[in-house]
VOBA-634319 format. One record per residue (C-alpha): y, z, x. Coordinates in steps of 0.02 Angstrom, whole numbers, plus 50000, padded with zeros to 5 digits. Example, Ala and Ser with C-alpha at 12.3 -4.5 7.8 and 13.67 -1.06 7.14 Angstrom:
REM residues 2
497755039050615
499475035750684
END
This chain:
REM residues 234
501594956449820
502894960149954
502264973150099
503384989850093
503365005250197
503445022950087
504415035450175
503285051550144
504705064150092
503845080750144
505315090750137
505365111350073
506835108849959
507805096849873
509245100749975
508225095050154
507585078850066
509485073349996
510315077750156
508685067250244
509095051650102
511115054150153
510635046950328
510295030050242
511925021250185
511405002650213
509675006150132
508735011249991
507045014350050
505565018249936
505045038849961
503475048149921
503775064149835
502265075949864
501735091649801
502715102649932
504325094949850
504045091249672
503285110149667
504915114649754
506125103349644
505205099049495
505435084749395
507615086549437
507245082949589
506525065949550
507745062149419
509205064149563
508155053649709
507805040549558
509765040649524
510195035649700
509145021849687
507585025249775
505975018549715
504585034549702
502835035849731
502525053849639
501145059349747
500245073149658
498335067549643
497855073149493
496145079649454
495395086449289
494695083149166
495035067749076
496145073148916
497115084649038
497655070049165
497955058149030
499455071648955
500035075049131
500195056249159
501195052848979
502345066049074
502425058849234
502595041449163
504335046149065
504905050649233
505235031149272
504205032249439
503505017549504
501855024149578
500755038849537
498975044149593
497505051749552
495685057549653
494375044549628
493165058749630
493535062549449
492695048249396
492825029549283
493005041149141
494875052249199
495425035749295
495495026949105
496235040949018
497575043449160
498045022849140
498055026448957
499305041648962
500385031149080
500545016348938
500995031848813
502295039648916
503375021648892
504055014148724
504254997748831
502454994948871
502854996249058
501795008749179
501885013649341
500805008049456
499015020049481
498095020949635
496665033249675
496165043449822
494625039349906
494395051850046
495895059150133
496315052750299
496105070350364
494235068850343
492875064450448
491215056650450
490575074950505
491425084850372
490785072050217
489185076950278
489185092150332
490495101950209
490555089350046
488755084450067
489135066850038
487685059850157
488025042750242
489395033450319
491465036850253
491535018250217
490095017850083
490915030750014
492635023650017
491935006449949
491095014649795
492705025349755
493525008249765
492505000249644
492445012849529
494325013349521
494434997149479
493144996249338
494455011449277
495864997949294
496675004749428
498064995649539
497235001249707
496895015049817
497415027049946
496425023650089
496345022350296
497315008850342
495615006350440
494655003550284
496004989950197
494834978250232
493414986050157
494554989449981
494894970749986
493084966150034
492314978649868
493734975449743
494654958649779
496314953649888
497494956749712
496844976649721
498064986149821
497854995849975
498985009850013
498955017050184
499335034250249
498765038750444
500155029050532
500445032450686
501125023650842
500155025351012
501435033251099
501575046250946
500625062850915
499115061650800
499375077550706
498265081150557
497565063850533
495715057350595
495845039150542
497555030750611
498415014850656
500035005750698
501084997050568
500824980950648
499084982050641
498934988650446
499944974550423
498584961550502
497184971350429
497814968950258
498744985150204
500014982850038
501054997750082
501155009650209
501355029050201
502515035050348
502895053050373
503235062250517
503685047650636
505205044050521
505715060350441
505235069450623
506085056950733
507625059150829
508685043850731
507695042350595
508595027650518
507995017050670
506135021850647
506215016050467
506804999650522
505534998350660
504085004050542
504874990050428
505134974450546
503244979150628
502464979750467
503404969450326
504004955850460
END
């Protein structure tokens, strides 16, 4: 599996994320669309980033009940995306019926790829305890949200690029970890608890990083991209 980095598109209208995309004439890179934007641009607004030739991770991280995320997912899968997510806290039971509403949304018998959510990178040790009264360490956690995605027959999970290791360790080196919380050590940590560098998600054992602000907030953002992509994908 080739490493990529994921451009997190966090953008308030279709019109900031195109005119962000314009900035790249040589490439193509893959983008995250989240909920900000897809609730902003709907499912056009994919269709046009999907005609420019942009891989997508739709990044909406679904959570229902099981016959609800399995329709959204037929949906989202006739959308031609290439990755989509869910929250591991909904259980084996909605992480099946979203991989089965995937395989209906396609007459081909393709999918796109399915990774879950194990705990946000947002949250702490103190506030799994504390406010989601989920007693012990983040990592047990993370490991049994792992596992349990992959009994579903996920692809991987969203996780720390801290905890990559730990995903491999539970569920095998062929299930993916995707990585949000990178930052570099000269950058601003904003929001996130549990960071790193690109360089070192890369030796830790990340598939794909999640990059936001230090790409779509930087000064030339073309030349972060391509640093975020020679430190990580070599």
């Amino acid at each position: 599996m080739d490493k990529e980095v994921i451009i997190a598109c966090d953008f308030a209208s279709p019109e900031a994320v195109l005119e962000f995309l314009d900035r790249f004439e040589e490439e193509k890179p893959f983008v995250k669309i989240g909920m900000e934007l897809f609730y902003a641009g709907g499912p056009d607004i994919v269709r046009r980033i999907r005609e420019r030739g942009h891989k997508i991770f739709l990044d909406l991280k679904l959570h229902d009940i099981p016959n609800t995320v399995r329709k959204a997912m037929r949906v989202l899968s006739s959308l031609d995306v290439d990755m989509v997510n869910v929250h591991a806290a909904g259980g084996v039971e909605m992480m099946r019926a979203a991989v089965e509403g995937l395989r209906e949304g396609r007459c081909d018998g393709t999918r796109p790829l399915i990774i879950a959510v194990t705990q946000l990178t947002s949250t702490s040790r103190e506030m799994l305890n504390r406010e989601l009264l989920i007693p012990g360490e983040i990592n047990d956690c993370i490991a049994q949200y792992a596992r349990n995605a992959c009994e579903a027959g996920l692809d991987g999970v969203v996780c720390s690029p801290l905890e990559a290791a730990l995903v491999k360790e539970a569920c095998g080196s062929g299930f993916m970890a995707v990585t949000p919380g990178i930052r570099y050590p000269d950058a601003a940590k904003d929001d996130q608890s549990r960071i790193t560098s690109p360089a070192d998600a890369r030796r830790i054992g990340s598939d794909f990083i999640v990059v936001g602000r230090p790409i779509t907030a930087a000064p030339d953002p073309v030349a972060a991209y391509r640093r975020c992509k020679a430190d990580f994908c070599g």
